[in-house]
ROPATOR-640587 format. One record per residue: x, y, z of N, C-alpha, C in turn; residue in three letters. Coordinates in steps of 0.02 Angstrom, whole numbers, padded with zeros to 5 digits, always signed. Example, Ala and Ser with C-alpha at 12.3 -4.5 7.8 and 13.67 -1.06 7.14 Angstrom:
+00660-00284+00390+00615-00225+00390+00660-00165+00390ALA+00642-00112+00354+00684-00053+00357+00645+00002+00394SER
***
This chain:
-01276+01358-00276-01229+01334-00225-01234+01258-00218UNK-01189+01215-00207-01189+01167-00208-01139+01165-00133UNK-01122+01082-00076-01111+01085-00013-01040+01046-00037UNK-00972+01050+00007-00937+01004+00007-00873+01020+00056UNK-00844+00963+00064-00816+00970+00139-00731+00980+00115UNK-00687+01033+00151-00658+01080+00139-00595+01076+00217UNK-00531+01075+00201-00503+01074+00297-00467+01125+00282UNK-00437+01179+00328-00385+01253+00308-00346+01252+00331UNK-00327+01188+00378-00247+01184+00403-00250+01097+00398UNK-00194+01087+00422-00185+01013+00441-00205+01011+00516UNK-00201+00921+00534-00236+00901+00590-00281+00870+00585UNK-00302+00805+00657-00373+00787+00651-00427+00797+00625UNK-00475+00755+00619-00525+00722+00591-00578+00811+00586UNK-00555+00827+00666-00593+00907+00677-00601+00973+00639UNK-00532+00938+00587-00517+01018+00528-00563+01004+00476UNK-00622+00966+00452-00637+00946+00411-00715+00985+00421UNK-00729+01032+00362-00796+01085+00385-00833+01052+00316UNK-00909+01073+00322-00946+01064+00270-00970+01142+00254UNK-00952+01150+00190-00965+01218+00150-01012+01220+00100UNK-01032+01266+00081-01072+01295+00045-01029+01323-00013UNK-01032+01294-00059-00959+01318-00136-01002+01338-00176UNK-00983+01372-00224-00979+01389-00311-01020+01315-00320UNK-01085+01312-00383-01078+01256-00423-01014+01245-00473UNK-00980+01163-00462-00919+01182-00511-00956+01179-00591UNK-00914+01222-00641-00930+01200-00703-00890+01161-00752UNK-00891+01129-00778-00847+01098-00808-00826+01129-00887UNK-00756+01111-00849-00710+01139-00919-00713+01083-00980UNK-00678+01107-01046-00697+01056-01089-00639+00998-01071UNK-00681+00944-01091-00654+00884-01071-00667+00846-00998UNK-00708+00900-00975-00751+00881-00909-00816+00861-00890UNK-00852+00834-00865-00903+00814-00843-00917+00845-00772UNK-00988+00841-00746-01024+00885-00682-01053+00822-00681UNK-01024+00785-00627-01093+00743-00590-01104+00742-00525UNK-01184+00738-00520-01225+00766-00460-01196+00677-00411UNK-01164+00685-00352-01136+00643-00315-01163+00607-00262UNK-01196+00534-00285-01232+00495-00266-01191+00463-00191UNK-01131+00432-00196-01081+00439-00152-01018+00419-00170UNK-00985+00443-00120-00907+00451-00127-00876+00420-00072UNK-00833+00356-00110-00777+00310-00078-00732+00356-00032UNK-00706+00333+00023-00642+00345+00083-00597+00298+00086UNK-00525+00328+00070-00496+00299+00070-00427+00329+00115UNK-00376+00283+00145-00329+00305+00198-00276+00371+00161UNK-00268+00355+00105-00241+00426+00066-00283+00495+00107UNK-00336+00481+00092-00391+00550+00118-00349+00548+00178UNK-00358+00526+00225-00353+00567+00291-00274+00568+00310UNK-00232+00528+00285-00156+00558+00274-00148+00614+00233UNK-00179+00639+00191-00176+00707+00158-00195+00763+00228UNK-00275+00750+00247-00282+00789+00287-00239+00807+00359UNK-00194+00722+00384-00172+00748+00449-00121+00792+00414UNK-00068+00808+00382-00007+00829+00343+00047+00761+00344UNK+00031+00718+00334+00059+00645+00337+00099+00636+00279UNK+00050+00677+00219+00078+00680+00147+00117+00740+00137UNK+00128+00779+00193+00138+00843+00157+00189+00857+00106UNK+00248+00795+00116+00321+00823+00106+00323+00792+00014UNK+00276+00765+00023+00251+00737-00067+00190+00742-00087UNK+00142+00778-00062+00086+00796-00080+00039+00849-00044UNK+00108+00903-00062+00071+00968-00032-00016+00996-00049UNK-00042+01014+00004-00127+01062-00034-00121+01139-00037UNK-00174+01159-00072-00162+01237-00060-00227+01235-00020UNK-00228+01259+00029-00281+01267+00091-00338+01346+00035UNK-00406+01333+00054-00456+01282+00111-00434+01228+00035UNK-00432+01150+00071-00402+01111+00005-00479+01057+00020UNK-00519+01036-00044-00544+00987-00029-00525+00906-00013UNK-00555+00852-00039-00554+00780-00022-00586+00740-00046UNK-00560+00691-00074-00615+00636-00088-00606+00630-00168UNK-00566+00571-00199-00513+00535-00237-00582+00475-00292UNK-00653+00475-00261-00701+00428-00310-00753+00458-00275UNK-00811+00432-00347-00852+00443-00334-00913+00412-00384UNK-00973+00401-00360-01010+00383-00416-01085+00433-00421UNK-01115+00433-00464-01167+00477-00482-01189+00473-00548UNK-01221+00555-00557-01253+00543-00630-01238+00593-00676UNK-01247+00597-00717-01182+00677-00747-01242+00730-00750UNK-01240+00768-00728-01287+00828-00743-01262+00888-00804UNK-01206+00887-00809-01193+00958-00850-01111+00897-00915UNK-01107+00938-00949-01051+00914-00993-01005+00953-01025UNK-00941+00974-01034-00898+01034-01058-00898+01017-01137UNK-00866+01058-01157-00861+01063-01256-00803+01020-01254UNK-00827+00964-01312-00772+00913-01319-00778+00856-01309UNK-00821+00840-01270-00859+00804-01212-00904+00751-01272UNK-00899+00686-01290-00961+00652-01342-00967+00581-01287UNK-00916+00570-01247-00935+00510-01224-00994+00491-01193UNK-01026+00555-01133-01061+00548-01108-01098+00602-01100UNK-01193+00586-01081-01225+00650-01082-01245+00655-01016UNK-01314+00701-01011-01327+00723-00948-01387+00670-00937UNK-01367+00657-00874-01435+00569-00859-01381+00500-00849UNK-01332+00510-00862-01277+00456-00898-01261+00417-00807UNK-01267+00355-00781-01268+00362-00724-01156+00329-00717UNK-01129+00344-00676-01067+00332-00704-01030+00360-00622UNK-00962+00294-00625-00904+00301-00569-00851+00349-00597UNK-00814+00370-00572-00765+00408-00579-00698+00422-00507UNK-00637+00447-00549-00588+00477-00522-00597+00537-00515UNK-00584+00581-00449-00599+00657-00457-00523+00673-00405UNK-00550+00734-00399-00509+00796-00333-00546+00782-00287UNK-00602+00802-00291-00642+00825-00232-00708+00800-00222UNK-00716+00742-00207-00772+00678-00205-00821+00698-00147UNK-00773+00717-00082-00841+00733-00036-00876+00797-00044UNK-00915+00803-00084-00976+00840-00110-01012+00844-00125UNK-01078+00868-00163-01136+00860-00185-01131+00854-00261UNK-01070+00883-00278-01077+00889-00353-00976+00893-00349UNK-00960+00857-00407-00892+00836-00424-00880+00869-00487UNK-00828+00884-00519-00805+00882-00588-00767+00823-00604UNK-00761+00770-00655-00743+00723-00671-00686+00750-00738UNK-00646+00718-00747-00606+00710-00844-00645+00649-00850UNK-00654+00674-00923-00712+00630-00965-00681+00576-00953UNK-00616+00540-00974-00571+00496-00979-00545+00445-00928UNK-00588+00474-00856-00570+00440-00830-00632+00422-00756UNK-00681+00426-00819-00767+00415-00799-00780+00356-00824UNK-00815+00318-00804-00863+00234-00831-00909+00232-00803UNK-00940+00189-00854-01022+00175-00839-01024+00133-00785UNK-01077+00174-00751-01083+00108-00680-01134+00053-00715UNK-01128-00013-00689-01139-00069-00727-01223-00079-00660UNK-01282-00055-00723-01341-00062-00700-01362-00113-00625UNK-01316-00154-00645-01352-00195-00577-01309-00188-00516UNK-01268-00140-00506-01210-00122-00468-01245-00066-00423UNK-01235-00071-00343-01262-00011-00314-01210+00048-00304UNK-01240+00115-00273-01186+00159-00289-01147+00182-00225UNK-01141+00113-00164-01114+00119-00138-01041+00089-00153UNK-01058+00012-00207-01011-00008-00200-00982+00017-00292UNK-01015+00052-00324-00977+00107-00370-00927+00143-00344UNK-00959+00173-00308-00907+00246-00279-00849+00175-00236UNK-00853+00134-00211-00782+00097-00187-00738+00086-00255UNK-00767+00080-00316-00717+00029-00340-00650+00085-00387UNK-00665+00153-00409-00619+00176-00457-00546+00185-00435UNK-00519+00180-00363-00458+00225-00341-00448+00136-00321UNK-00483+00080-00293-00455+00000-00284-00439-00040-00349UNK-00480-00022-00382-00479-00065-00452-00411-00022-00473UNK-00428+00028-00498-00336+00079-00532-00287+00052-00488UNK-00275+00045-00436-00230+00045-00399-00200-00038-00382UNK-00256-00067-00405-00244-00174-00372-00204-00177-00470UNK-00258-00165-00505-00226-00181-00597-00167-00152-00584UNK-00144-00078-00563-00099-00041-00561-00017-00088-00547UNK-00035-00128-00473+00020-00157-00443+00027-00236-00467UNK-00015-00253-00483-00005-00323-00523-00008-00309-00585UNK+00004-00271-00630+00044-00272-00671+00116-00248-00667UNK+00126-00198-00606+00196-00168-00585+00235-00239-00570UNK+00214-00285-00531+00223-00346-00494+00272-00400-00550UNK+00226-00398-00609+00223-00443-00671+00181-00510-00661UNK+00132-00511-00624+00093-00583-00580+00085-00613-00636UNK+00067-00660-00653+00054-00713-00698+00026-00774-00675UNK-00003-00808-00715-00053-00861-00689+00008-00934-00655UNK+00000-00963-00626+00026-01027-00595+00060-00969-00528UNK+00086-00925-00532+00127-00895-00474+00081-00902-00404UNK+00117-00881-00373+00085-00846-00296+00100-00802-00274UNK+00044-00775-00247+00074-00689-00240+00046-00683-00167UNK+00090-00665-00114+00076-00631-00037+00023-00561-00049UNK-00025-00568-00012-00057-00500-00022-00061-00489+00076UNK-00025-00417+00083-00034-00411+00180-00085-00350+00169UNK-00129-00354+00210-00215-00323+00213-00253-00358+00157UNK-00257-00432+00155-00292-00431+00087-00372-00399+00101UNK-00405-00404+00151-00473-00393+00169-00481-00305+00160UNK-00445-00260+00133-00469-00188+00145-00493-00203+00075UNK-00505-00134+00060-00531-00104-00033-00478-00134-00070UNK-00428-00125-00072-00383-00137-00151-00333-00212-00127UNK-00347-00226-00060-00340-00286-00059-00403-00359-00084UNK-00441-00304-00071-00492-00381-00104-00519-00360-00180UNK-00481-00322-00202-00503-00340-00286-00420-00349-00327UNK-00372-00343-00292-00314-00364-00318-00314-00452-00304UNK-00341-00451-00219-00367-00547-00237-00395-00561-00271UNK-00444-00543-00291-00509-00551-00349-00470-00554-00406UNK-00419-00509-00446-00389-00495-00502-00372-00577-00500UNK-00318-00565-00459-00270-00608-00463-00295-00686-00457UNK-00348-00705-00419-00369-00775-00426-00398-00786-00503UNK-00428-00729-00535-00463-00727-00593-00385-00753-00654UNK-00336-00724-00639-00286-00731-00667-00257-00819-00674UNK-00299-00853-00614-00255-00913-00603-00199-00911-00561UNK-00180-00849-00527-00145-00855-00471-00148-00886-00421UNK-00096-00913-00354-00109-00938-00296-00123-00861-00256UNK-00156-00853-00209-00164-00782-00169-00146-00805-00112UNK-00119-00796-00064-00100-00805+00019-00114-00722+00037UNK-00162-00720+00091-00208-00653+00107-00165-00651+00174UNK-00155-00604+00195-00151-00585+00289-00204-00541+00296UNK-00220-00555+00383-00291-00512+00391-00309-00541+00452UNK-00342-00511+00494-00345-00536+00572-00393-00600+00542UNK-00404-00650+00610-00435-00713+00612-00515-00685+00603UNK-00535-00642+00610-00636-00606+00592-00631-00620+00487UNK-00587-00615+00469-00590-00590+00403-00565-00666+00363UNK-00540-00694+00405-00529-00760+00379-00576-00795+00312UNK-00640-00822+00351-00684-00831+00282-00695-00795+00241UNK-00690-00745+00256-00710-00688+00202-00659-00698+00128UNK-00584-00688+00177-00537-00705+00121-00548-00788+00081UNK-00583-00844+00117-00567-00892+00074-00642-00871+00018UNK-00689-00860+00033-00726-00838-00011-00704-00781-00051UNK-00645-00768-00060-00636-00708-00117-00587-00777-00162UNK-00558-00816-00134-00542-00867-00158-00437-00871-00137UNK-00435-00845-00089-00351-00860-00070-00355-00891+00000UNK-00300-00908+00025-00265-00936+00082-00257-00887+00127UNK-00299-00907+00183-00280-00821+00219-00243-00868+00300UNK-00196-00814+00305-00165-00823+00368-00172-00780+00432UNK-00143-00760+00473-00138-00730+00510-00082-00658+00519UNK-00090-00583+00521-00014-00567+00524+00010-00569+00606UNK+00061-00541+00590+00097-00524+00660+00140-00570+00687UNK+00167-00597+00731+00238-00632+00756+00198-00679+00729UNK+00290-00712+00696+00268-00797+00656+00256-00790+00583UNK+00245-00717+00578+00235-00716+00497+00269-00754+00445UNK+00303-00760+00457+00376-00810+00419+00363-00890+00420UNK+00358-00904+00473+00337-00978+00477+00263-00989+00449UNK+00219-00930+00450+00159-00958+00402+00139-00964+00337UNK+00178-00909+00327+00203-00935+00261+00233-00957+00212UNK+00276-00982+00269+00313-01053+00248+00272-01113+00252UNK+00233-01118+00275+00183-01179+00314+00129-01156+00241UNK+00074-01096+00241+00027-01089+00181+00068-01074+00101UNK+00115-01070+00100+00161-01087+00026+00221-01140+00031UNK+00239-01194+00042+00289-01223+00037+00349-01218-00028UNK+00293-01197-00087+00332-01184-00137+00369-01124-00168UNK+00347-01080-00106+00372-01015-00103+00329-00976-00114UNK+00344-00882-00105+00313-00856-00146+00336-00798-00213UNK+00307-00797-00269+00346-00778-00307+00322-00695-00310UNK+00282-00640-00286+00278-00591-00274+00233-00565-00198UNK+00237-00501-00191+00205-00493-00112+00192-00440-00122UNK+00127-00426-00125+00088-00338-00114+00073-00326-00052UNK+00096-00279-00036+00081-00238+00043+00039-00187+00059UNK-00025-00196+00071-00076-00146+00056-00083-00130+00128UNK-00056-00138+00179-00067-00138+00254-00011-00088+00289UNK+00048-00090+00289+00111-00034+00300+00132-00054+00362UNK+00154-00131+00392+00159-00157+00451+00197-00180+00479UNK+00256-00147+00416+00326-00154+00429+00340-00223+00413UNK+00328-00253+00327+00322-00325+00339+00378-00331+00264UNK+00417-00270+00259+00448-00284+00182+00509-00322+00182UNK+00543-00332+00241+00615-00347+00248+00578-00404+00244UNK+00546-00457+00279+00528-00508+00281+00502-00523+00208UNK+00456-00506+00172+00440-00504+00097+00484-00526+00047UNK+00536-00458+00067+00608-00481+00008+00617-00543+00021UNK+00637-00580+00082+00650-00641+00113+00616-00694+00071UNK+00552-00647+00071+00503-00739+00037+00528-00748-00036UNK+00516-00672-00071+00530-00674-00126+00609-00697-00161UNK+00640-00674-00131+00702-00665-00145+00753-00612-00186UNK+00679-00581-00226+00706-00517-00282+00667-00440-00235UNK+00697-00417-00214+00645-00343-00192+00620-00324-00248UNK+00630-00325-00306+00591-00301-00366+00509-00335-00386UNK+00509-00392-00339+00435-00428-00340+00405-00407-00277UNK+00423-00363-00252+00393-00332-00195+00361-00246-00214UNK+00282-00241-00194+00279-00177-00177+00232-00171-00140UNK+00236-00102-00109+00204-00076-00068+00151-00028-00084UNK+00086-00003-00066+00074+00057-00070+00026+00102-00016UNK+00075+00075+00063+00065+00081+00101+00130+00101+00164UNK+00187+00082+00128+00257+00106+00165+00311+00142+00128UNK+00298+00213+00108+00350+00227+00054+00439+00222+00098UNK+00443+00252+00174+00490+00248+00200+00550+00168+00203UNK+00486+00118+00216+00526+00048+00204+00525+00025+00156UNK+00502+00032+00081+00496+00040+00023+00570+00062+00030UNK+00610+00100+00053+00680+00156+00028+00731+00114+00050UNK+00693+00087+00124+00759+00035+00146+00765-00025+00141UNK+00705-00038+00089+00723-00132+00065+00732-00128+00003UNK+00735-00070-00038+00743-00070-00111+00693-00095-00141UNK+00609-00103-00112+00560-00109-00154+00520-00058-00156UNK+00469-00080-00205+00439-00034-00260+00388+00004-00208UNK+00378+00063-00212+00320+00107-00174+00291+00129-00225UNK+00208+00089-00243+00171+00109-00298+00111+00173-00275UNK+00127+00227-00302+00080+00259-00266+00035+00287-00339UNK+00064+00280-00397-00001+00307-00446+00012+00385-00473UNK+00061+00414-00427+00058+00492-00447+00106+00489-00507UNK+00085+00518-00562+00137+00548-00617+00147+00482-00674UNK+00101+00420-00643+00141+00378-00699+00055+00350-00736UNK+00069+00301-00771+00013+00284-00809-00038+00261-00763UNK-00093+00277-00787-00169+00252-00749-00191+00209-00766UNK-00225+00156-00737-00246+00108-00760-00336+00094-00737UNK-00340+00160-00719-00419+00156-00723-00490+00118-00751UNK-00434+00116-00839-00511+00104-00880-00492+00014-00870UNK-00429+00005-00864-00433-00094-00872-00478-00106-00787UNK-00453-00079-00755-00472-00095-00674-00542-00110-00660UNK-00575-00039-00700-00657-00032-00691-00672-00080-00740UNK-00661-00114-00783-00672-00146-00831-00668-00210-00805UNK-00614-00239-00794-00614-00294-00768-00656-00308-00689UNK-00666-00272-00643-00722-00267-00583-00776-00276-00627UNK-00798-00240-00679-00874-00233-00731-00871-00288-00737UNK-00840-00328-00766-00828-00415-00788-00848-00452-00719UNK-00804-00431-00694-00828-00493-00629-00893-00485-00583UNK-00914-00410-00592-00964-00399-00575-01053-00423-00617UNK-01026-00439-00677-01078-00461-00731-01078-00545-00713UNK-01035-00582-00716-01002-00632-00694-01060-00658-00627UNK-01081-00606-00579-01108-00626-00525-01026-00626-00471UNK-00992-00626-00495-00936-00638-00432-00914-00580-00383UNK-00901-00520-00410-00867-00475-00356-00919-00467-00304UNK-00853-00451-00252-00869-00427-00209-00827-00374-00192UNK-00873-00328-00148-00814-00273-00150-00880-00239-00067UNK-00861-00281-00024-00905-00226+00053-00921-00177+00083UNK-00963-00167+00098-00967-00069+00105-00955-00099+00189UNK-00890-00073+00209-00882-00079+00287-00959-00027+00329UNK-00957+00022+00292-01025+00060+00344-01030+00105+00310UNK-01071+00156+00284-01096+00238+00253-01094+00277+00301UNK-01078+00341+00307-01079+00402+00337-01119+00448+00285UNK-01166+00489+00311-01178+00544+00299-01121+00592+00268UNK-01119+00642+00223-01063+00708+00207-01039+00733+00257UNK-01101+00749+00333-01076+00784+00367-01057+00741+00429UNK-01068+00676+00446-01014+00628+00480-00962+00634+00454UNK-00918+00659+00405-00835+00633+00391-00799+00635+00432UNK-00806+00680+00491-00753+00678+00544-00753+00583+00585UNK-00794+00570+00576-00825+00519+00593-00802+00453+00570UNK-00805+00470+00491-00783+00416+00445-00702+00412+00449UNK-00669+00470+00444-00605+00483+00452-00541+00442+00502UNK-00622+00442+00561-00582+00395+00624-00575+00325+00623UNK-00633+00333+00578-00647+00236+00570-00591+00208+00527UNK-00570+00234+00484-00529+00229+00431-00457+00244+00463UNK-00445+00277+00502-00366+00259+00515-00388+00206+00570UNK-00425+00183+00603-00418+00132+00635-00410+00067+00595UNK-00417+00061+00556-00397+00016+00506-00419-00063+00518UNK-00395-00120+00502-00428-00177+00496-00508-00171+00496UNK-00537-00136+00434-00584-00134+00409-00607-00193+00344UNK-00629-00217+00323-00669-00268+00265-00700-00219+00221UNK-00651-00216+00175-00696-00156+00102-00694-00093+00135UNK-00753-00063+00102-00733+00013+00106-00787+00039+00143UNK-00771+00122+00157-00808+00169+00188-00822+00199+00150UNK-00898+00235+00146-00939+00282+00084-00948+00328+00125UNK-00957+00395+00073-01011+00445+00107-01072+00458+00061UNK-01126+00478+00089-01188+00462+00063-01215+00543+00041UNK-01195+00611+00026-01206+00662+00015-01279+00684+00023UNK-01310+00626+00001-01382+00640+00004-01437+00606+00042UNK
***
């Protein structure tokens, strides 16, 4: 038996139980790793309230938990990339647990001097920041609006993107300020005035705008940009519909996992990334973690610690 946390209806943080499961086994082309910890991210608990339901139905009792890092214990037929001992991040289903099944394909080596708090943050920020700046088309001399730059996939899409030679202009309350100039962008303030600040921190415009925050900031975006097609979101699919920009959410289209983790591996060898563990929870705190996380204006990410 192996433990992992499981909700049977929708609703609060309260539907979320810790169980006693099946060890999973892995099918071929799968990996079993024993789960050191596992990243939280706002997807999780919009799945759980039924927030997602109407595009991302579950079949109840449904698990949770989208990354994870660990060590592979078991390996399916087919399987040469990696063995058992192999210590390694991954994309999964069902992260908050003791033990995960991974696709081989979309597992990497955690990079030795990397801890496995901030492993388990990086596979679902890294896929998802490469994901939208390349959706974007960013390119070096541009400037690109990032609104939440201070969460998870806002501060390694800054990271990408300064690495790129981009200009970055961050939004993010006035606590997160330095933080953002040490990731290396222009950080402002959001909320009334948005417009005039960044008119004031870009004079030369800006030539794309990622919205990792959902703050109702796209009509204004198109504005900066001028094309809604240099706009996306992956945080407002509804105003995404009524400004005619892009809602990147990752389901059904190409992954970009292995450049993401790859390029974080780089900057992480580099000495440069950063990527913050906002706080760890225990497996059986998630109700806990859940709350912290829709409260949002967090710096990096939330872990759970299984063990």
């Amino acid at each position: 038996m192996t433990e992992a946390i499981t909700f049977s209806e929708y609703g609060g943080p309260e539907v979320l139980t810790l169980v006693g499961v099946d060890e999973p086994v892995p099918a071929p082309g799968q990996v079993r790793i024993a789960v050191r910890a596992a990243g939280v991210n706002q997807l999780d608990w919009k799945i759980r309230s039924g927030a997602m339901a109407a595009v991302r139905p579950v079949q109840f009792p449904a698990p949770l938990g989208m990354e994870v890092a660990g060590i592979v214990d078991a390996v399916g037929d087919g399987v040469t990339a990696w063995r058992v001992g192999d210590e390694v991040l991954a994309q999964v289903q069902a992260g908050y647990a003791t033990q995960v099944l991974a696709a081989a394909e979309v597992t990497a080596t955690k990079p030795a001097q990397m801890s496995w708090e901030v492993a388990a943050a990086l596979p679902v920020a890294a896929d998802t920041a490469y994901r939208v700046l390349d959706e974007l088309g960013v390119k070096s001399g541009e400037t690109l609006l990032i609104h939440g730059a201070a969460g998870g996939v806002g501060t390694l899409a800054t990271q990408f993107a300064v690495d790129l030679g981009v200009t970055v202009i961050g939004t993010a309350s006035d606590a997160n300020h330095d933080y953002l100039r040490s990731l290396g962008a222009v950080p402002i303030r959001y909320g009334d005035g948005l417009p005039a600040r960044v008119r004031e921190a870009a004079p030369q415009g800006v030539d794309a705008v990622l919205d990792c925050a959902g703050a109702g900031v796209l009509a204004d975006s198109v504005e900066f940009t001028g094309d809604p097609a240099r706009v996306a979101t992956i945080a407002d699919p509804i105003g995404a519909r009524g400004t005619g920009t892009r809602f990147s959410s990752g389901f059904g289209g190409r992954g970009f996992f292995a450049e993401g983790v790859a390029q974080a591996a780089r900057l992480s060898a580099a000495g440069t990334l950063q990527m913050p563990i906002w706080r760890t929870f225990a497996l059986a705190e998630v109700a806990e973690a859940h709350r912290a996380s829709a409260e949002g204006h967090l710096r990096g990410k939330i872990v759970l610690l299984p063990h």
